[in-house]
C-alpha positions, 0 to 999 in steps of 0.5 A: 856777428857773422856775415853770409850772403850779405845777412847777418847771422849770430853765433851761439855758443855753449861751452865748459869753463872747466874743460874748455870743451864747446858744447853746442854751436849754432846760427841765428838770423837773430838775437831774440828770446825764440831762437835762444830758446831753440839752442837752450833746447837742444843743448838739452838733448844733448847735454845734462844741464839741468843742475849746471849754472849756466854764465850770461852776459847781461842780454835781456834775450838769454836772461828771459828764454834761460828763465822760462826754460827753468835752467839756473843763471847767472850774469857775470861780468869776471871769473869764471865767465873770462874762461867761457870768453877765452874759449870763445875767442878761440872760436873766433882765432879758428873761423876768422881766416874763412870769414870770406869763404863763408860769406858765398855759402850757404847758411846751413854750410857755413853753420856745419862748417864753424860747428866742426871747426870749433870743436876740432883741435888745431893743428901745430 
């Protein structure tokens, strides 16, 4: 959860155990079935997921919008799904030193910002 302008905004992420690479980033103004379906959406035109096996945490939302949109999933709790967790602990390290500046910007802003944040490699 991310506050911006005294809201709550949720950080969506798709990344690549394998690669360690971030594959689409988004926010929410909530953790619902519609937007989940939103993201999976564009991850698609952005990615070939189709035969991909997509790691969840148990959230009733990503588990109801992953089926309806017809994409594989699985819940784990271990594995694989602890390196998906590394790279976004990783996204946290790099965005939590603005989490003051992003709470007086705009939502779209703060959005733009955390998307090339978290794909930029870090510097030293």
């Amino acid at each position: 959860m991310i506050p911006i302008n005294d809201q709550q905004f949720w950080l969506y992420t798709a990344a690549n155990p394998q690669t360690n690479e971030i594959l689409h980033l988004r926010l929410f103004p909530t953790t619902t079935t519609a937007p989940t379906e939103m993201f999976l959406k564009e991850l698609r035109r952005k990615h070939d997921v189709e035969t991909a096996v997509l790691l969840v945490d148990g959230a009733k939302h990503l588990r109801v919008a992953l089926r309806r949109a017809g994409l594989r999933v699985q819940t784990q709790r271990r594995g694989n799904r602890t390196a998906v967790e590394r790279i976004f602990l990783e996204v946290r390290t790099r965005t939590f030193p603005f989490s003051n500046w992003l709470d007086h910007v705009e939502p779209k802003t703060a959005e733009n910002w955390l998307q090339t944040a978290a794909v930029s490699p870090r510097n030293g």
